[in-house]
N, C-alpha and C positions, 0 to 999 in steps of 0.2 A: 394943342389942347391944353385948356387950364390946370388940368392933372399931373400933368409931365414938368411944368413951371412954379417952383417952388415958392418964385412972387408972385404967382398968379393965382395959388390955392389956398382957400380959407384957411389952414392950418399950416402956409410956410411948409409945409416939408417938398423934400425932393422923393417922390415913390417909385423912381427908375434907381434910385441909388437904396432906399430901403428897401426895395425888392430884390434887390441883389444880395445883400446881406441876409436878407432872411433864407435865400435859396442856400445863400453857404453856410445855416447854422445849421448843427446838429441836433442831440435830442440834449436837453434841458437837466435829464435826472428828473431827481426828486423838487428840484428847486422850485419854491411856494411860484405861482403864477396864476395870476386874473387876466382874465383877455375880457374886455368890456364892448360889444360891437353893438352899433346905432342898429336900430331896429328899423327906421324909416329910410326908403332912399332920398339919393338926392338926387336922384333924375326925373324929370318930368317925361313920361312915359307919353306924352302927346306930342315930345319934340323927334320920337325916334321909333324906328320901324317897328312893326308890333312884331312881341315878341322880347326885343333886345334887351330892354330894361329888365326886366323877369331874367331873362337869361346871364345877364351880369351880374343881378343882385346875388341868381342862386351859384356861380362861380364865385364869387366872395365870400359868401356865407360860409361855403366850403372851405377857404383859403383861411377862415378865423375861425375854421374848428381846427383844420390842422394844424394850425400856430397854437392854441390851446394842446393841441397831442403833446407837444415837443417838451411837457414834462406830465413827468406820473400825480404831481403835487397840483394841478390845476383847475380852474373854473373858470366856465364862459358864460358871462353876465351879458346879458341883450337891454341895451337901452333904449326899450319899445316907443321914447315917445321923442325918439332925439334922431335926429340928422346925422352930418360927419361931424359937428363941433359939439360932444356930449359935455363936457365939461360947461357950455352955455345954458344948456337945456335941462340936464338932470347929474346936475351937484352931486347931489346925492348917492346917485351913483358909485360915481368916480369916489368921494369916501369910503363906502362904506367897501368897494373895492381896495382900498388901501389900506384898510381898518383890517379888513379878512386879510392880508398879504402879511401886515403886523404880526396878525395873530400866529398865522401858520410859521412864522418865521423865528418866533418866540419858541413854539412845542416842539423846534428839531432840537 
């Protein structure tokens, strides 16, 4: 699967090895934290049984709130018009997530 292959996925990462690291972090504190997740999938829900695509998107969803839990200091920003590569799609975003991370980081 193109997910598991880090040459094979729009974003180079390896997510069997980020996933792992995320299952071994703890809680964050207070430490500023923006979690920024695409709002659109990227699955074509007409290649895959019904149902499935619904049912993974709302497992993830869940999985980037509770990456958002793991500090008291955080916000989850939905990049409603972007896919898995936000940074392509809505800039914007991504700044003004960075800008709020700034800021919060400054007033400890």
């Amino acid at each position: 699967m193109e997910w598991l292959d880090p040459a094979a996925n729009a974003e180079g990462i390896d997510n069997v090895a980020n996933s792992a690291i995320m299952r071994g972090c703890g809680t964050l504190g207070s430490t500023p934290l923006v979690v920024i997740s695409r709002g659109r999938s990227a699955r074509d829900a007409t290649k895959y049984p019904p149902g499935f695509v619904e049912n993974v998107e709302q497992a993830w969803r869940q999985m980037q709130l509770e990456l958002a839990k793991r500090s008291s200091n955080s916000r989850h920003i939905i990049a409603s018009k972007s896919g898995n590569i936000i940074n392509r799609h809505e800039r914007g975003v991504i700044i003004a997530g960075i800008r709020q991370t700034v800021i919060s980081v400054r007033n400890q």
